[in-house]
TORGU-315355 format. One record per atom (N, C-alpha, C): residue number from 1; x, y, z; residue in three letters. Coordinates in nm, 4 decimals. Each point is the difference from the previous one (the first is absolute). Last residue first. Example, Ala and Ser with C-alpha at 12.3 -4.5 7.8 and 13.67 -1.06 7.14 Angstrom:
REM residues 2
+-----+----------+----------+----------+--------+
! num !       xx !       yy !       zz ! residu !
+-----+----------+----------+----------+--------+
!   2 !   1.2850 !  -0.2250 !   0.7080 !    SER !
!   2 !   0.0820 !   0.1190 !   0.0060 !    SER !
!   2 !  -0.0770 !   0.1090 !   0.0730 !    SER !
!   1 !   0.0290 !  -0.5720 !  -0.0070 !    ALA !
!   1 !  -0.0890 !   0.1190 !   0.0000 !    ALA !
!   1 !   0.0900 !   0.1200 !   0.0000 !    ALA !
+-----+----------+----------+----------+--------+
***
This chain:
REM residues 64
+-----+----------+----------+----------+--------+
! num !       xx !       yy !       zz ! residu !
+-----+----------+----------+----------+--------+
!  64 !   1.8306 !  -3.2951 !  -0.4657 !    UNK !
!  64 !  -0.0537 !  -0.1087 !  -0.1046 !    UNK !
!  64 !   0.0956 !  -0.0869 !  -0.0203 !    UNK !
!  63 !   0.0951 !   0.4123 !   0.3062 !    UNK !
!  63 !  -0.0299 !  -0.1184 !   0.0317 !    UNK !
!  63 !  -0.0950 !  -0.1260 !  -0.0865 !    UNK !
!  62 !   0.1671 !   0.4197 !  -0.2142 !    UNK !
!  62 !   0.0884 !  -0.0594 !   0.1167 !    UNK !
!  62 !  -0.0128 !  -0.0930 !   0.0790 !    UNK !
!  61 !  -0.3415 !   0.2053 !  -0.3156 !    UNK !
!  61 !   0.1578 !  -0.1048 !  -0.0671 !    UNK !
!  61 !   0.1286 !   0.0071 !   0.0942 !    UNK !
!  60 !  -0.3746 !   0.2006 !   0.1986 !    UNK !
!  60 !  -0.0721 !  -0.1240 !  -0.0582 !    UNK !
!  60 !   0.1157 !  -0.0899 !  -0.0833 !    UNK !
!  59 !   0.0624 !   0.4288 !   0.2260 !    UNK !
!  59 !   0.0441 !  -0.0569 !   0.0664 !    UNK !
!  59 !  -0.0766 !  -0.1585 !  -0.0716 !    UNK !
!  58 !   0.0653 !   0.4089 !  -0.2458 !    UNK !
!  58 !   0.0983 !  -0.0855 !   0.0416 !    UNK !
!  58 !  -0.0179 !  -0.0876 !   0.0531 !    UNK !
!  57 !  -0.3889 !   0.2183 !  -0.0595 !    UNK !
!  57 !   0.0581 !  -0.1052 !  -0.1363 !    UNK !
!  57 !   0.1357 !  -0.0410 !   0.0573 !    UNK !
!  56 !  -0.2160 !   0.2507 !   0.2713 !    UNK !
!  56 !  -0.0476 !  -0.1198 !   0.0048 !    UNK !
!  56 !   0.0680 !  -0.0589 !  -0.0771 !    UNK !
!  55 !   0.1639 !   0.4553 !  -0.0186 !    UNK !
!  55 !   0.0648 !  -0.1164 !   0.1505 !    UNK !
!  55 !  -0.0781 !  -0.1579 !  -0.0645 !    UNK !
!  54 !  -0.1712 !   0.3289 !  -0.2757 !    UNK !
!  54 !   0.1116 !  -0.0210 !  -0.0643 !    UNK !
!  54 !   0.0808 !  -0.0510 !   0.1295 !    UNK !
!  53 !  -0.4035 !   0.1630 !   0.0791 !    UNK !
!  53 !  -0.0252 !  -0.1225 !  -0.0773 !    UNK !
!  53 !   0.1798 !  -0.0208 !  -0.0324 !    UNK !
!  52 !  -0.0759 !   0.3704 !   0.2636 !    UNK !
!  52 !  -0.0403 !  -0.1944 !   0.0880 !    UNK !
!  52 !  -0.0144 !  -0.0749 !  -0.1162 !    UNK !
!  51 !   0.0672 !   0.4102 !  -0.1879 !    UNK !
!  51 !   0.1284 !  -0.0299 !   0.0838 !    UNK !
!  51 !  -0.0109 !  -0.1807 !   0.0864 !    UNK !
!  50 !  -0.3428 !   0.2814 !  -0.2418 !    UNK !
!  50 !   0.1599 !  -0.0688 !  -0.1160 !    UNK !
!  50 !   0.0668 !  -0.0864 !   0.1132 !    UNK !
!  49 !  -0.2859 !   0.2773 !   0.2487 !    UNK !
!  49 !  -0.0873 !  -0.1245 !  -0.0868 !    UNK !
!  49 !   0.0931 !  -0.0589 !  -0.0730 !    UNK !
!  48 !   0.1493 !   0.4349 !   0.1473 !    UNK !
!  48 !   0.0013 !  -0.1436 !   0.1010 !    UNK !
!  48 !  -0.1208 !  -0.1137 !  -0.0752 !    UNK !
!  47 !   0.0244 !   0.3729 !  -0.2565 !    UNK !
!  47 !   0.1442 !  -0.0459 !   0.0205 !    UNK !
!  47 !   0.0192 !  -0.1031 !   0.0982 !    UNK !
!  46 !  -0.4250 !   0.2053 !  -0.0564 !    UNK !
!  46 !   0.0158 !  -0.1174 !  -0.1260 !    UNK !
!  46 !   0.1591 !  -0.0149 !   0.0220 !    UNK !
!  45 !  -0.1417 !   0.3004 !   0.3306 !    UNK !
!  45 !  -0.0684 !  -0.1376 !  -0.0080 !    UNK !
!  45 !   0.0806 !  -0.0894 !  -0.0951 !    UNK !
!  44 !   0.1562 !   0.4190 !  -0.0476 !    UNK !
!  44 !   0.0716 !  -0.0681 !   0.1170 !    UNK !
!  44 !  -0.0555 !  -0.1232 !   0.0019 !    UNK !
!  43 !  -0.2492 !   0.3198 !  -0.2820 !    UNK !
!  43 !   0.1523 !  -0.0805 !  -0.0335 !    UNK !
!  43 !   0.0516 !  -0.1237 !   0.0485 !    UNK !
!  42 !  -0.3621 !   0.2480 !   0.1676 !    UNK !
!  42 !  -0.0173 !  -0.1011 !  -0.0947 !    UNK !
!  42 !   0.1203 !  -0.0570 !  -0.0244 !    UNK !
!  41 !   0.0839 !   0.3928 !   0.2375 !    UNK !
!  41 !  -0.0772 !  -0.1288 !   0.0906 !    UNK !
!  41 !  -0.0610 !  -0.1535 !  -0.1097 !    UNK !
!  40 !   0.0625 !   0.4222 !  -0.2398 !    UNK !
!  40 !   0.1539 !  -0.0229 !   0.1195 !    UNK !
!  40 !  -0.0315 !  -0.1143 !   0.0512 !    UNK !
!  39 !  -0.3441 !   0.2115 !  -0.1719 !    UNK !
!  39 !   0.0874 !  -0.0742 !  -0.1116 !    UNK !
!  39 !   0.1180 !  -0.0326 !   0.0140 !    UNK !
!  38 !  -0.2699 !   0.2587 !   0.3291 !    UNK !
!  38 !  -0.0873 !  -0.1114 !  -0.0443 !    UNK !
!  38 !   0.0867 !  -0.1082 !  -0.0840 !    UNK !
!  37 !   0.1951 !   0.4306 !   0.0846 !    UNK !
!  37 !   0.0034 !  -0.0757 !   0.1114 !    UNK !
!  37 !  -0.0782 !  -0.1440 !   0.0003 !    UNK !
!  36 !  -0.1018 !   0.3272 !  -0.3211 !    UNK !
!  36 !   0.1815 !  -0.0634 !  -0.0148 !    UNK !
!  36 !   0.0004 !  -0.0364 !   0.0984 !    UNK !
!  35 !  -0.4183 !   0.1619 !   0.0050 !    UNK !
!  35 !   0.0177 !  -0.1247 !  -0.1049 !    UNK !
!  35 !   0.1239 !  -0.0400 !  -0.0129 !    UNK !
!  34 !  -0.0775 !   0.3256 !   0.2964 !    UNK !
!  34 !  -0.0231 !  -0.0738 !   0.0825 !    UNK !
!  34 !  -0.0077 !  -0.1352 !  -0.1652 !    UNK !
!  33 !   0.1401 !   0.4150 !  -0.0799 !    UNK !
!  33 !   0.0933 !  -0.0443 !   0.0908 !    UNK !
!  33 !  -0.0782 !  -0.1173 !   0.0327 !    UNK !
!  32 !  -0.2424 !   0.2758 !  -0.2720 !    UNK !
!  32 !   0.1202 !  -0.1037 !  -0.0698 !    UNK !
!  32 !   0.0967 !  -0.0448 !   0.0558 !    UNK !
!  31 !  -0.3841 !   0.2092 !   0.2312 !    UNK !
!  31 !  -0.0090 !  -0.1567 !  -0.0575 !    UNK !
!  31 !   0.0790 !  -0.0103 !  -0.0491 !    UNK !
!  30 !   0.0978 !   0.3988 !   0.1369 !    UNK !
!  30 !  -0.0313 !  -0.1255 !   0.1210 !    UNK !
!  30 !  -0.0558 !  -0.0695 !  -0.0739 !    UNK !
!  29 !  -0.0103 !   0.3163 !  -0.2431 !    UNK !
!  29 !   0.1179 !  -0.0190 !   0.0102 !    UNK !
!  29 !   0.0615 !  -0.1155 !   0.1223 !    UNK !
!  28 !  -0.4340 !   0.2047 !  -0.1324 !    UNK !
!  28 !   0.0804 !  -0.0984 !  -0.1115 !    UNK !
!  28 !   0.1521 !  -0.0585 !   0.0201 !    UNK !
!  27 !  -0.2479 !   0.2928 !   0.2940 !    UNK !
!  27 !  -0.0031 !  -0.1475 !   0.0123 !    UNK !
!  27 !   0.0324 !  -0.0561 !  -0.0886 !    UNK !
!  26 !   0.1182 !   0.4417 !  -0.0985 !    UNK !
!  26 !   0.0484 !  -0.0629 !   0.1749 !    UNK !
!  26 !  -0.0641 !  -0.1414 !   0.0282 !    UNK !
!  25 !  -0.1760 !   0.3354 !  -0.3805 !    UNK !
!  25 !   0.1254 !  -0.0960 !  -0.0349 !    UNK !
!  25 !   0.0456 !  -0.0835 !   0.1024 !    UNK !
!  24 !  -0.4086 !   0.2557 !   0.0865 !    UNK !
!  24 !  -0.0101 !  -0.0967 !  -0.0950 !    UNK !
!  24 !   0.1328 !  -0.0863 !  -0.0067 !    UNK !
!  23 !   0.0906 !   0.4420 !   0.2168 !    UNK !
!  23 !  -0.0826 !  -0.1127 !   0.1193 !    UNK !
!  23 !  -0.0438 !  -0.1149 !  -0.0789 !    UNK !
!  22 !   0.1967 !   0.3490 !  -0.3088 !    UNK !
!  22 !   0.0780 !  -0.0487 !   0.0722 !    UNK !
!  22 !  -0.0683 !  -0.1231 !   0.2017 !    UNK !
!  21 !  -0.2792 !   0.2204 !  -0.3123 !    UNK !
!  21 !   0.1100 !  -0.0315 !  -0.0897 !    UNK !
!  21 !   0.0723 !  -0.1046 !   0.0782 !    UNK !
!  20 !  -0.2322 !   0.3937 !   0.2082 !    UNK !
!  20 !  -0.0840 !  -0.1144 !  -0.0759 !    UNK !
!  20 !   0.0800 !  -0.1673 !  -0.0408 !    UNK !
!  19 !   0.1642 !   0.4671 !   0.0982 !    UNK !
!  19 !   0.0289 !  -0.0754 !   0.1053 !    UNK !
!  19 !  -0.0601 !  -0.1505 !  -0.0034 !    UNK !
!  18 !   0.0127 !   0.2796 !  -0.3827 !    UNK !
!  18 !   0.0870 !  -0.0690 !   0.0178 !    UNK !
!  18 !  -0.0174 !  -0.0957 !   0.1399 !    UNK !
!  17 !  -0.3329 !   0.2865 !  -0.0611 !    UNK !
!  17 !  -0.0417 !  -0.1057 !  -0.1076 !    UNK !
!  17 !   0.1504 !  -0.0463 !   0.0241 !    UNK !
!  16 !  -0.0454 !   0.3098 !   0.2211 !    UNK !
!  16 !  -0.0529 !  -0.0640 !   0.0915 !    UNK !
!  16 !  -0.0318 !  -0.1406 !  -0.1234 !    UNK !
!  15 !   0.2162 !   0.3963 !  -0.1289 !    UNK !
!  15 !   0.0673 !  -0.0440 !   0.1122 !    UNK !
!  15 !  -0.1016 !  -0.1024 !   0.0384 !    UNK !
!  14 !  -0.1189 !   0.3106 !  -0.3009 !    UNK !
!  14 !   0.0509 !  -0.1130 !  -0.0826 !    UNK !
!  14 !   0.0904 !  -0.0869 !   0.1336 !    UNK !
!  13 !  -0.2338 !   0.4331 !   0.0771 !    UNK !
!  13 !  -0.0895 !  -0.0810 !  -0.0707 !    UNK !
!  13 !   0.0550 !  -0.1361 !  -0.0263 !    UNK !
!  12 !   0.2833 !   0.3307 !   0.1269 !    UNK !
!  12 !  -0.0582 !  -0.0337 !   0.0984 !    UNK !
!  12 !  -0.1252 !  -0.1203 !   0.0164 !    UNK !
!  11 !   0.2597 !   0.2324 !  -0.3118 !    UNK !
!  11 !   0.1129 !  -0.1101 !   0.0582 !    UNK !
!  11 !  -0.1314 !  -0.0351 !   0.1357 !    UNK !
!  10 !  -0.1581 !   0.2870 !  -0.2752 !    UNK !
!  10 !   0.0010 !  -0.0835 !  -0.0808 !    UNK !
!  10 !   0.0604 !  -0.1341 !   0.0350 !    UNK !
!   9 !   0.0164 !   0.4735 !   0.2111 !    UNK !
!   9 !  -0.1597 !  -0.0527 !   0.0257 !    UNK !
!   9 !   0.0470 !  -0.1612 !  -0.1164 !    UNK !
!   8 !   0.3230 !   0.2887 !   0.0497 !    UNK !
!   8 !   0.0138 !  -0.0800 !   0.1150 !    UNK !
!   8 !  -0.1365 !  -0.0569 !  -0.0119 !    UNK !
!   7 !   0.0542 !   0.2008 !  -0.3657 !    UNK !
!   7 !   0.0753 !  -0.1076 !  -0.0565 !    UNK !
!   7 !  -0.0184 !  -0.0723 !   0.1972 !    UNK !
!   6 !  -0.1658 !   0.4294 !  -0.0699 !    UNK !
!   6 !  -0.1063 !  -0.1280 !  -0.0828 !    UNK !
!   6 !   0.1019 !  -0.0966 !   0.0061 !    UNK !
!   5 !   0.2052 !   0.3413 !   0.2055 !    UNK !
!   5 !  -0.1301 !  -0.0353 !   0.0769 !    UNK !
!   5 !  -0.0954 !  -0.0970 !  -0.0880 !    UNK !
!   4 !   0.3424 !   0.2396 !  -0.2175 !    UNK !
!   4 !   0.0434 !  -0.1011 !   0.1140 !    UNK !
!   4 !  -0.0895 !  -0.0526 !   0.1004 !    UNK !
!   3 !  -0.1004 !   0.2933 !  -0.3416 !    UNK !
!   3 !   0.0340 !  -0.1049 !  -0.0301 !    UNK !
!   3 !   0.0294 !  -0.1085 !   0.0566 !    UNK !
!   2 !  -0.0787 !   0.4122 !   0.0534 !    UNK !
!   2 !  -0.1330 !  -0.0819 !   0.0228 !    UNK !
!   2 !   0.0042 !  -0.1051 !  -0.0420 !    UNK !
!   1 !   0.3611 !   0.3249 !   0.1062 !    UNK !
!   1 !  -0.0508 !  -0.0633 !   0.1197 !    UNK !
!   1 !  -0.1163 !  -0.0931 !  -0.0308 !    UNK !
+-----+----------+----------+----------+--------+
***
């Protein structure tokens, strides 16, 4: 029995350092969503940026 009672005393001790743990990791984890969402949206930018330039250029040797 005294055993088991040191090991619940130990889970008990060491529980609040995980719960620890785990509240630290959780925004990490929301910024690496909100930087892939960040690097998403860049993308897209610099993809429409290509994009109007590569219409202008048509439309310059189309009507040149």
């Amino acid at each position: 029995m005294n055993a088991q009672s040191g090991q619940a005393e130990a889970v008990i001790e060491v529980m609040p350092a995980i719960v620890h743990l785990n509240a630290m990791a959780r925004p990490q984890e929301a910024l690496v969503r909100h930087l892939a969402e960040f690097e998403a949206a860049a993308l897209i930018l610099r993809i429409t940026r290509l994009s109007v330039r590569l219409i202008r250029l048509i439309i310059f040797y189309r009507f040149a």
